[in-house]
Each structure stands twice: as structure tokens, then as C-alpha cells.
N, C-alpha and C positions, 0 to 999 in steps of 0.2 A: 504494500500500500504506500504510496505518494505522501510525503511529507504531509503539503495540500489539501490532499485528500483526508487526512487524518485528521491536520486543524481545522478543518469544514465541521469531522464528526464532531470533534470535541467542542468547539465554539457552542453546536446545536445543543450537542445534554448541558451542558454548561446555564443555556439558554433558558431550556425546557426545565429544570430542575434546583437550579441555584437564584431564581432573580430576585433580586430587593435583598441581596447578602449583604450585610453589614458586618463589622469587627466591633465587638463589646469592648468600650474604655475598661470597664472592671476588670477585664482579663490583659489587656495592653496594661494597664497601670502595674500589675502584677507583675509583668517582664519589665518597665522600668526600673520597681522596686529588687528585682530580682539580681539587674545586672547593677544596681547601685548608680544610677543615674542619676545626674541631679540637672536643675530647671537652667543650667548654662550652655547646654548642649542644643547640637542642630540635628532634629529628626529630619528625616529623607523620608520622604511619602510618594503618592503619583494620584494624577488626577482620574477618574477610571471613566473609562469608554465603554461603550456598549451596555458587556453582559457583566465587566469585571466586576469585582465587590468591592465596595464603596467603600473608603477609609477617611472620607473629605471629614464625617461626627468628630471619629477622635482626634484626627488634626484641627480641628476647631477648638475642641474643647483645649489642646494641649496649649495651643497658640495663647488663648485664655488665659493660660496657666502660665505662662511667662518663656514657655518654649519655643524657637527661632525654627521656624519649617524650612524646607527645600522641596523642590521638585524637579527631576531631572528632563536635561535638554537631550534628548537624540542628535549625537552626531553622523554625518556620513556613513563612516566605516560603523555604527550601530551600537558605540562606546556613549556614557550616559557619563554627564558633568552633571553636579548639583545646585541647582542656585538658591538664593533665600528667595521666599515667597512669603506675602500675607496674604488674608482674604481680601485684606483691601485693595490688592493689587490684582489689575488686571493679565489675563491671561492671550498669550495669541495661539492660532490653531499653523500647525507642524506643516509640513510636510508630508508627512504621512498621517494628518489627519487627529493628531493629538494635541489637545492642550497642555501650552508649556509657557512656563516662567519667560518671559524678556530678562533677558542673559545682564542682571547689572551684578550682582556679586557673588562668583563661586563659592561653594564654602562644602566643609567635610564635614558628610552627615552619617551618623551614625542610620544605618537603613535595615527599618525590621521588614523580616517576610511576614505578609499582613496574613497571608496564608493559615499562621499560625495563631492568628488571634481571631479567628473566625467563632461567629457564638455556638 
């Protein structure tokens, strides 16, 4: 089976089965606590398309919280820089079709797989 072909299938159950997934702060809060984080740090997020699962809650709420977001820019060769982002800053659409940060300050963000903080 075709790469392709397989992102087609997967994209569909994804679709059919996963929509309106969100990530529970309660359980993100618990892996900040966990790895000893504290509110000076730059979390790494991403804006989500489609069918992905939404992570915009907990980065609101962290923002809130005195935490510095990022969201990364796709470059050419498909390598991802992070920039700071607020909600109060506007966003432009990719390339390929993704909103992304207007590239004003890179910064290293510590970046969870949201995967993991699914409710």
C-alpha cells in the first residue's frame, strides 16, 4: 500500500472517530509538574487543521498563566523553527495551507507530544 494511500485511510478513521478531541489541562498540568517546569519556559504547540486534536484550550489557558507559546514555521526542506506567538497575534496561512506565526522571534520551546495528553 502507497504511503498516500494509507494517509487517505488514516486521515478518514481519524475523521470518523476522533472529532472534537481535545487535550485535558488536568493531565498536561501533571506533565509540567512532573518534569519540574516552571512559568519561565517556552511551550511549543501547533495550530490544528482539519481533523487534528485541538491543543489551542491548554495553550490559552497556559498563556494565562504567565507561559511564553511558540508555534512552528515549516520550512522548505520540512525542518520546523519555533517562534513566540500570543492569541493576540495574528496568524498567516502556509504554504501548505497551515497557520503559522509571522516569523518575529525564534525561541526554544520545550514541545510536548499532545498525543499524550489526550483525555
Amino acid at each position: 500500500m502507497s504511503k498516500n494511500i494509507l494517509r487517505k485511510k488514516l486521515i478518514k478513521i481519524r475523521k470518523n472517530n476522533f472529532l472534537d478531541q481535545t487535550i485535558s489541562f488536568v493531565r498536561f498540568k501533571k506533565i509540567l509538574k512532573k518534569y519540574n517546569l516552571k512559568k519561565n519556559i517556552n511551550i511549543g504547540g501547533y495550530y490544528p487543521i482539519n481533523s487534528e486534536i485541538s491543543c489551542l484550550d491548554v495553550l490559552e489557558i497556559l498563556e494565562k498563566n504567565n507561559f511564553k507559546i511558540s508555534l512552528p514555521i515549516t520550512k522548505k526542506n520540512n525542518n520546523m523553527d519555533f517562534y513566540e506567538w500570543s492569541f493576540h497575534d495574528s496568524l498567516r496561512v502556509s504554504r501548505q495551507g497551515i497557520p503559522e506565526p509571522n516569523a518575529k522571534k525564534k525561541s526554544y520551546s520545550r514541545c510536548f507530544d499532545c498525543a499524550s495528553c489526550w483525555i
